[in-house]
C-alpha positions as protocol buffer text, in pm:
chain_id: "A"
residue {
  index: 1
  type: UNK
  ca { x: 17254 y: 13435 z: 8815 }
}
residue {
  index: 2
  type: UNK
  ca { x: 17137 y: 13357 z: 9136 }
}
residue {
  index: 3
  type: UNK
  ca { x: 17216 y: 13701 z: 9265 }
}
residue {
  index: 4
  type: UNK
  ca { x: 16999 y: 13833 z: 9006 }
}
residue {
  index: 5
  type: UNK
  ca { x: 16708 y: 13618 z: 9094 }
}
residue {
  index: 6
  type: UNK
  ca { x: 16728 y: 13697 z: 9475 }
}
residue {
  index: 7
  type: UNK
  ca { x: 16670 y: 14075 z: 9370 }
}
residue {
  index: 8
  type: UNK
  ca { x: 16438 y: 14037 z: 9186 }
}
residue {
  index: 9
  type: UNK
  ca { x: 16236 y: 13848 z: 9477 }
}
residue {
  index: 10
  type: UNK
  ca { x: 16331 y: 14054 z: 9734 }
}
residue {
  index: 11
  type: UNK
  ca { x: 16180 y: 14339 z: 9515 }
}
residue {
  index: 12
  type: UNK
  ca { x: 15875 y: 14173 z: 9450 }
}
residue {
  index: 13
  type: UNK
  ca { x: 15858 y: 14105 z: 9817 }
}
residue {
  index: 14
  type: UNK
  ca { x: 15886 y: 14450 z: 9920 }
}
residue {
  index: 15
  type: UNK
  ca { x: 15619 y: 14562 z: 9693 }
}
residue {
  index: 16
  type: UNK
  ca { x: 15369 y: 14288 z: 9796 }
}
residue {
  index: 17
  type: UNK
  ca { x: 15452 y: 14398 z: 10170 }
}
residue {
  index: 18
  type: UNK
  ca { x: 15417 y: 14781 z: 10079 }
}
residue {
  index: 19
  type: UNK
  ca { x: 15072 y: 14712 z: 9859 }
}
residue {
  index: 20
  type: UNK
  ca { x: 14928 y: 14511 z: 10170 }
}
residue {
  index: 21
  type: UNK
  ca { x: 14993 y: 14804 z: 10403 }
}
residue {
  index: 22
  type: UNK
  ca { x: 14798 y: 15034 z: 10146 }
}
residue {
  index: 23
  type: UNK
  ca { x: 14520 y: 14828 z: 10151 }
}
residue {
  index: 24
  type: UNK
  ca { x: 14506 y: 14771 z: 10533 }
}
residue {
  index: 25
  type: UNK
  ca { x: 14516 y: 15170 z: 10563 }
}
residue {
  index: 26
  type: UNK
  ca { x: 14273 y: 15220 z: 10291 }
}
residue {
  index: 27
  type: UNK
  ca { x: 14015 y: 14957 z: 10464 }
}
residue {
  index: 28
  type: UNK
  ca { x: 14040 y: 15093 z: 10831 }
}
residue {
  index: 29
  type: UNK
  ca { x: 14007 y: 15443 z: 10668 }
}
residue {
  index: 30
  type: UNK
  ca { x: 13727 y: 15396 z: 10440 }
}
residue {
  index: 31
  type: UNK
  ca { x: 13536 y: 15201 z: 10708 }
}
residue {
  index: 32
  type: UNK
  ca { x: 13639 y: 15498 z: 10931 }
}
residue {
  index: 33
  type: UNK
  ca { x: 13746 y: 15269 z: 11200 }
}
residue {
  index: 34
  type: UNK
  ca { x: 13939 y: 15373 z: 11523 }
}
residue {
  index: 35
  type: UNK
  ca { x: 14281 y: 15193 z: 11571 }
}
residue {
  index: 36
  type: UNK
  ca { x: 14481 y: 15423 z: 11863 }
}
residue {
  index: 37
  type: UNK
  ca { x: 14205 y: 15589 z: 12073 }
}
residue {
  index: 38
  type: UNK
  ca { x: 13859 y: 15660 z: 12074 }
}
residue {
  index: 39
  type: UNK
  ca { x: 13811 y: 16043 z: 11977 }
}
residue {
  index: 40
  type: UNK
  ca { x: 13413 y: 15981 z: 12008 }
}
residue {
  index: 41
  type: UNK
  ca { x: 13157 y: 15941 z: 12301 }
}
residue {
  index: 42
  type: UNK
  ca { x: 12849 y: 15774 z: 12261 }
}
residue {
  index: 43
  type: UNK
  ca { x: 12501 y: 15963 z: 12353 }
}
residue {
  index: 44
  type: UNK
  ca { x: 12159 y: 15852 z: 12297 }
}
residue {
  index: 45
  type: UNK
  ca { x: 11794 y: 15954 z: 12165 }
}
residue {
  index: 46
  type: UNK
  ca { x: 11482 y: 15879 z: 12150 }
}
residue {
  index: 47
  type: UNK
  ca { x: 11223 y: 15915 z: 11818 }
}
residue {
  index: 48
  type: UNK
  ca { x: 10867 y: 15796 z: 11783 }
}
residue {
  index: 49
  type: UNK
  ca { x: 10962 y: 15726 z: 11401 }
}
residue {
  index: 50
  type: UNK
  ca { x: 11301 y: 15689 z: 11235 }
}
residue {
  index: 51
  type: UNK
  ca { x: 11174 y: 15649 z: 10855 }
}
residue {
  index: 52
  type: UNK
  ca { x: 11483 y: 15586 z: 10661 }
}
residue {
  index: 53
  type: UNK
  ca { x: 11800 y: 15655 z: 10843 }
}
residue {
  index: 54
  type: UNK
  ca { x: 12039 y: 15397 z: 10897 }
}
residue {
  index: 55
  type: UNK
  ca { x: 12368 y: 15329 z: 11101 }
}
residue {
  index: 56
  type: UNK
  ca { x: 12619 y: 15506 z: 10973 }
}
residue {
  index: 57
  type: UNK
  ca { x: 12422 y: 15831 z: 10840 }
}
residue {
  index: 58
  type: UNK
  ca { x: 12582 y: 16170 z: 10960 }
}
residue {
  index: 59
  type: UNK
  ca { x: 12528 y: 16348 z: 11271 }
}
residue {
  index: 60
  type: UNK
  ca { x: 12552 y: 16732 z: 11238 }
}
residue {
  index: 61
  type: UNK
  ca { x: 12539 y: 17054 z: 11376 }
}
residue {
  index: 62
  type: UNK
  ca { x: 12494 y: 17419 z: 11207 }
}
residue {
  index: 63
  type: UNK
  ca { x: 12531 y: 17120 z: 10885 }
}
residue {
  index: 64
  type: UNK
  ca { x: 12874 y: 17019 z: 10973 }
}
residue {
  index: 65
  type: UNK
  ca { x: 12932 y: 16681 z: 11020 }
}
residue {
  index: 66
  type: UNK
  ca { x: 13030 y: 16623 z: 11424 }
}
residue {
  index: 67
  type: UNK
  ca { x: 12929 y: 16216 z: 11422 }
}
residue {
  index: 68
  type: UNK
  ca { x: 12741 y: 15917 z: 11284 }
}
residue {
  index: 69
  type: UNK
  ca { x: 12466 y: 15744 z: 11366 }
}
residue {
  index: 70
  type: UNK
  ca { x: 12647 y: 15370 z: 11554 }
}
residue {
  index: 71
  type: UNK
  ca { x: 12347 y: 15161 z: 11652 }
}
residue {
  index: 72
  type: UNK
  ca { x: 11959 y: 15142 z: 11640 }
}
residue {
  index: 73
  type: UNK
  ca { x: 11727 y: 14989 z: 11856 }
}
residue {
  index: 74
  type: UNK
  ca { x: 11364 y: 14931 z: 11937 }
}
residue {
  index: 75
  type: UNK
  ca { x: 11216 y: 15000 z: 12287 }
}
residue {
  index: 76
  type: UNK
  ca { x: 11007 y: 14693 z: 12347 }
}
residue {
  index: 77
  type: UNK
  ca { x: 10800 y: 14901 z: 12591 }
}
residue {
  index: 78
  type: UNK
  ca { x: 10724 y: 15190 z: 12457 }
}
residue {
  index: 79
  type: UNK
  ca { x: 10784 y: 15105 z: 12052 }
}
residue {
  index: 80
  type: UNK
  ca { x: 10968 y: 15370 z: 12031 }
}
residue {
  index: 81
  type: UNK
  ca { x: 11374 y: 15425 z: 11846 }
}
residue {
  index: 82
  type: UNK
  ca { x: 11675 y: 15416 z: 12032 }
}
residue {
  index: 83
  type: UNK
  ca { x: 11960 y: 15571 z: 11815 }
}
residue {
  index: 84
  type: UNK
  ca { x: 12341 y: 15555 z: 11921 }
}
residue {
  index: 85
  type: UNK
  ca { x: 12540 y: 15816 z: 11826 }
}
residue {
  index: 86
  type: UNK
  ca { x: 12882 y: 15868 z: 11836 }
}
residue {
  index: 87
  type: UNK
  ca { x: 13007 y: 16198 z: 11855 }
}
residue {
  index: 88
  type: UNK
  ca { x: 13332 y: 16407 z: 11867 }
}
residue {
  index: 89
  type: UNK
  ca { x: 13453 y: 16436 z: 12217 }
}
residue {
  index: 90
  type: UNK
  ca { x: 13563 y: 16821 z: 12096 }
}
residue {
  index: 91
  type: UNK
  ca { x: 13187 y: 16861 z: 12075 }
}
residue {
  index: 92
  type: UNK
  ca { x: 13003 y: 16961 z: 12410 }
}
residue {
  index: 93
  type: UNK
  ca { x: 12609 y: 16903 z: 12373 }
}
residue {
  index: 94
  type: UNK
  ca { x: 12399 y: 17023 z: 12621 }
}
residue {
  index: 95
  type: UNK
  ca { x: 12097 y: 16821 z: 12788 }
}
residue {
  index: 96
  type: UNK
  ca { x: 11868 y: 17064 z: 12649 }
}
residue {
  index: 97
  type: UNK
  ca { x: 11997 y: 16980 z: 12274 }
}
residue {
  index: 98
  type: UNK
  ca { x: 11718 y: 16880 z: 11989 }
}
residue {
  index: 99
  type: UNK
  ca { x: 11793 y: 16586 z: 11773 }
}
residue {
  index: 100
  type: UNK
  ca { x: 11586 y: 16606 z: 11485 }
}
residue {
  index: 101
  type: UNK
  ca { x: 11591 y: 16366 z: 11148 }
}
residue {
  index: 102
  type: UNK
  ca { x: 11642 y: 16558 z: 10828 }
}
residue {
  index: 103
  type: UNK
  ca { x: 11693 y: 16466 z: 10474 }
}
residue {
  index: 104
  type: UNK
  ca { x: 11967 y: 16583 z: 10208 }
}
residue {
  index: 105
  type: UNK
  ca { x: 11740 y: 16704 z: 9939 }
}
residue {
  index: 106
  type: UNK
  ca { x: 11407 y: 16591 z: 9892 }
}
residue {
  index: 107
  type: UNK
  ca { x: 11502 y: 16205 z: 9834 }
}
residue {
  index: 108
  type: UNK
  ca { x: 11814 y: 16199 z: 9994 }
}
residue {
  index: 109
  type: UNK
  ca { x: 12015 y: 16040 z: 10280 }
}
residue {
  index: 110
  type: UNK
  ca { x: 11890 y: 16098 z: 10633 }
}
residue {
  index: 111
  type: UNK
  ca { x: 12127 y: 16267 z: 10874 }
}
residue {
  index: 112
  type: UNK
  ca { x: 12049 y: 16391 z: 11252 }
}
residue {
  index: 113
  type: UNK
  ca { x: 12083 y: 16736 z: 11333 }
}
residue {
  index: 114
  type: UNK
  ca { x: 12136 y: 16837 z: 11659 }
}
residue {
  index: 115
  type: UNK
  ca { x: 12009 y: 17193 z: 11780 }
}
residue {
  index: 116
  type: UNK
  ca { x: 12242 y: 17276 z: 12065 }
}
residue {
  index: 117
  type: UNK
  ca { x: 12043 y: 17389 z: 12388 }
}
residue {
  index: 118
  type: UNK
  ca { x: 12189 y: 17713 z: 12609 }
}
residue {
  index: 119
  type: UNK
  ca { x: 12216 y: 17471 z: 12930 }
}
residue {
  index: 120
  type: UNK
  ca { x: 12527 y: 17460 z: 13157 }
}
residue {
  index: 121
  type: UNK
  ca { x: 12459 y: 17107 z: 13152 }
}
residue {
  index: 122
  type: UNK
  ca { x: 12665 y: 16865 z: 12964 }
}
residue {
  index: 123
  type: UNK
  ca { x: 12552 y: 16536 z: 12829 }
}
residue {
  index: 124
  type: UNK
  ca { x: 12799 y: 16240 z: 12893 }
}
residue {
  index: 125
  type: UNK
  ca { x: 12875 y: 15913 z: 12792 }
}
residue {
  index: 126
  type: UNK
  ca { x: 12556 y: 15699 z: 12745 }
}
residue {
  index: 127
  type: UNK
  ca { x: 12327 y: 16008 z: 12855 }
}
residue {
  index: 128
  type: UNK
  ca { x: 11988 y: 16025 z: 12616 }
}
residue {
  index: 129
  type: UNK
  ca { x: 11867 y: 16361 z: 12447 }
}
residue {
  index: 130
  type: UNK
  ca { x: 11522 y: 16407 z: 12565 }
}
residue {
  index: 131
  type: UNK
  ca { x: 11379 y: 16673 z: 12265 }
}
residue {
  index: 132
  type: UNK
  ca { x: 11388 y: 16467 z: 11941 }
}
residue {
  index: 133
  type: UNK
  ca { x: 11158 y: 16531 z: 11624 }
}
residue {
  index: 134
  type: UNK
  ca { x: 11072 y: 16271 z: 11395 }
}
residue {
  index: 135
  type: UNK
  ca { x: 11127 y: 16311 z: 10996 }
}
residue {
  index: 136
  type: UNK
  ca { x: 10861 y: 16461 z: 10833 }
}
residue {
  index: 137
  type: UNK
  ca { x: 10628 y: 16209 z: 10656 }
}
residue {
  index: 138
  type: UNK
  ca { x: 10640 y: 16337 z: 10265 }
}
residue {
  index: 139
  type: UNK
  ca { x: 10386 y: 16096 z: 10146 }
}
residue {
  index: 140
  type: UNK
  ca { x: 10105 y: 16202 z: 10461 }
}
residue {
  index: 141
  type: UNK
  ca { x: 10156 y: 16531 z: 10321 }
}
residue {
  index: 142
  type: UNK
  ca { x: 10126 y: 16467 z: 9952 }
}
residue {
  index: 143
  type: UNK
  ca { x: 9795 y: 16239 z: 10047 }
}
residue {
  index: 144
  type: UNK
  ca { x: 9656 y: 16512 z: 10259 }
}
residue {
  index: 145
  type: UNK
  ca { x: 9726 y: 16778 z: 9981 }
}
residue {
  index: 146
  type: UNK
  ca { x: 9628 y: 16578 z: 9681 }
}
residue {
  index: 147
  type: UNK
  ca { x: 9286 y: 16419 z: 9876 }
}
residue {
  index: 148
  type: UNK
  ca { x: 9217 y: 16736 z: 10075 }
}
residue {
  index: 149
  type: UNK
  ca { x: 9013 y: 16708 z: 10385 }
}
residue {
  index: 150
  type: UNK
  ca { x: 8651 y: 16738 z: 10305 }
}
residue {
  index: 151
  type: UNK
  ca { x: 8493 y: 16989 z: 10521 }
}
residue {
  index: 152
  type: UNK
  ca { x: 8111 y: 17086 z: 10490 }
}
């Protein structure tokens, strides 16, 4: 009997050990966390207006996904955006790159896209892209078109 009942914990054991490893996996995957390594390096830019993106939206290039925005900051001096982003360290960006803030759709998710510049030049860890373009302001342009600028 008591052979029986050891079995029957050990097997419950097992599977309580086995489920716990799923989840562990499952949590540093879906929070795309780094355990062994860091395949990313971090880069900077600078944007007069970030309307709407947040950490953790994409980073792309030619639309496929090479990053994601880490961190945000204001520049007490200048009032201007400091985004983080960390991006694949397969993926060489010039210092002549363009960040620019686009949207999925016409009310969806903001992602950066990164024009890649023709330089020799590399950007490194910590280095800032200096040609950034804010998103485009959807409700300036819907005032301006539905008002109109009166001209005489």
């Amino acid at each position: 009997m008591s052979d029986k009942k050891y079995y029957i914990e050990l097997t419950v054991g097992i599977f309580v050990f086995i489920s716990l490893l799923c989840v562990g996996y499952l949590t540093i995957k879906l929070g795309k966390m780094e355990l062994v390594g860091n395949k990313y390096y971090t880069i900077k830019a600078r944007f007069s207006n970030i309307t709407g993106l947040k950490t953790g939206n994409e980073v792309r290039i030619s639309g496929v996904e090479v990053g994601r925005v880490k961190k945000i900051e204001l520049n007490t001096q200048d009032y201007s955006a400091i985004v983080y982003m960390d991006i694949r360290k397969d993926v060489k960006l010039s210092d002549d790159s363009i960040a620019s803030i686009k949207t999925n759709g016409l009310i969806g998710d903001k992602y950066i896209a990164i024009s890649p510049g023709g330089s020799g030049l590399y950007l490194k860890e910590g280095d800032m892209i200096v040609d950034t373009e804010p998103p485009l302001d959807f409700e300036n342009l819907v005032n301006k078109y539905v008002f109109g600028s009166v001209k005489k």
